[in-house]
C-alpha positions as CSV (number, residue, x, y, z in Angstrom):
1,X,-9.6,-28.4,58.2
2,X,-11.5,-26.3,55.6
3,X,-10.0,-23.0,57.3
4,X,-6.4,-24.1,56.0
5,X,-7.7,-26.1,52.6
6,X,-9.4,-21.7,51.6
7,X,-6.3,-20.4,53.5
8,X,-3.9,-22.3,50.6
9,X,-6.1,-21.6,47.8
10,X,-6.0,-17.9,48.9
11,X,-2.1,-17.8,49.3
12,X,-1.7,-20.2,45.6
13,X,-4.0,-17.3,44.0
14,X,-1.9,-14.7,45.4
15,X,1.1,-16.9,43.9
16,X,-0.8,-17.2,40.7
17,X,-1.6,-13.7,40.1
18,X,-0.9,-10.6,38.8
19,X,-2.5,-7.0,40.0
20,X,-5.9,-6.8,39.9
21,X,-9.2,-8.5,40.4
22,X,-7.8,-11.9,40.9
23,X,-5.5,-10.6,43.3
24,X,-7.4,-8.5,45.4
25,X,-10.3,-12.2,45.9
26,X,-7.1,-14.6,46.7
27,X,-6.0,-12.2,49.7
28,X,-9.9,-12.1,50.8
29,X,-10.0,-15.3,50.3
30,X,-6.7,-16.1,52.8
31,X,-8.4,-13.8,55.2
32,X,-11.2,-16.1,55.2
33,X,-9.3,-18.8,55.8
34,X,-6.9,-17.5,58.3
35,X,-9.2,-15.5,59.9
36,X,-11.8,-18.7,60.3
37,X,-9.0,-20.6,62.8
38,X,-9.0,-17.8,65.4
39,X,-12.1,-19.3,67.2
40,X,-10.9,-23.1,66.4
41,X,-8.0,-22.2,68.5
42,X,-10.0,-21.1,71.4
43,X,-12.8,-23.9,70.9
44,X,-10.6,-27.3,70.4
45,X,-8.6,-27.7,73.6
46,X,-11.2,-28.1,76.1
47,X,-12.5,-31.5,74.0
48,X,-8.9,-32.8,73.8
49,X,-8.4,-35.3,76.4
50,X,-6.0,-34.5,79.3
51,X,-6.5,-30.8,78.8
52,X,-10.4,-30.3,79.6
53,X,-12.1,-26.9,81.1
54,X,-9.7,-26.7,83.7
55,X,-6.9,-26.6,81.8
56,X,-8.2,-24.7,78.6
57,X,-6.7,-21.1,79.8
58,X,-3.0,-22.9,79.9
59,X,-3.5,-24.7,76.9
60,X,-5.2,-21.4,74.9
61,X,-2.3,-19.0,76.3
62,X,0.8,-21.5,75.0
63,X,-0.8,-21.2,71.4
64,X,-0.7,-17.6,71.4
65,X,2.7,-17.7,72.3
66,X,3.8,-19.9,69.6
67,X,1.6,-17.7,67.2
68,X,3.3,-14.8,68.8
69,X,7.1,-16.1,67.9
70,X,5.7,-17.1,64.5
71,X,4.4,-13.4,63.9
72,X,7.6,-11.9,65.1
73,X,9.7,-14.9,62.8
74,X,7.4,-14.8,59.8
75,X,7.9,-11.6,57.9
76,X,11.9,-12.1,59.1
77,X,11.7,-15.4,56.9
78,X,9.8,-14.2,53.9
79,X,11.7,-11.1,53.8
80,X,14.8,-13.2,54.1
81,X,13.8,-15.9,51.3
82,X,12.8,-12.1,49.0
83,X,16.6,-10.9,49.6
84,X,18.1,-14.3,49.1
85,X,15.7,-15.4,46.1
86,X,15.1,-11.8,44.7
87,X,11.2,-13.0,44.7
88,X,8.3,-13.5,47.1
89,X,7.5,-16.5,45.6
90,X,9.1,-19.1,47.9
91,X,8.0,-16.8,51.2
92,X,4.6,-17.2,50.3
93,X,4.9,-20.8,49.3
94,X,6.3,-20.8,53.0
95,X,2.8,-19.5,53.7
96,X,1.1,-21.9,51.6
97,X,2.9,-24.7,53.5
98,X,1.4,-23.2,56.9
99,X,-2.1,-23.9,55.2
100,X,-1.3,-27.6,54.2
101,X,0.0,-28.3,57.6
102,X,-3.1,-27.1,59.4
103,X,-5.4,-29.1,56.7
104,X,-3.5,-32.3,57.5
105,X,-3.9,-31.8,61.4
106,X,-7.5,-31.0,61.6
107,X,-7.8,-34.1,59.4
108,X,-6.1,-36.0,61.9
109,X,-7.9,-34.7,64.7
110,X,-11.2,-35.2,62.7
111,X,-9.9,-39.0,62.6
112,X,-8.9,-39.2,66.0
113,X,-12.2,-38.0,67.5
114,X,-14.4,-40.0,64.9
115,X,-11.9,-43.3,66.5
116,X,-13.1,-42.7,69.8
């Protein structure tokens, strides 16, 4: 959850800012927080329930996949929105959007786990 809440912030500063200083921290700053969910994505799916150790591998390899068809199809939408929009503005609010949507599902499974 805190990986995507500094992945947003990073991608709103990059949003926010011109060439320079402030620039240069937001993209460190969405390196942090992208970089920070590589080993959530390797370390959630043996607690969910129905997946467990045995299962982990399958799970692990049909996230990369995904990730995979969203590195080939991300660029091909932000340079899409830049042609169309003459901006990168709304690509990397795209991005932003990524962030939010990764804050609101570790939330849930935070909430789902702490039900349990």
């Amino acid at each position: 959850m805190v990986c995507g809440v500094v992945a947003t912030v990073g991608v709103s500063g990059v949003l926010a800012s011109d060439i320079g200083p402030l620039l240069v921290g937001s993209v460190l700053v969405t390196g942090f927080g992208v970089g920070g969910l590589s080993p959530l994505v390797r370390a959630i799916p043996p607690d969910l329930e129905g997946i467990g150790a045995r299962l982990t591998g399958t799970a692990v390899g049909f996230i990369f996949a995904v990730g995979e068809i969203g590195g080939f199809l991300g660029p091909v939408l932000v340079g899409t929105l830049r042609d169309v929009t003459g901006s990168y503005s709304s690509g990397l609010l795209v991005l932003a959007s990524g962030g939010v949507v990764v804050t609101v599902a570790g939330g849930a499974l935070r909430y789902l786990s702490d039900s349990e």
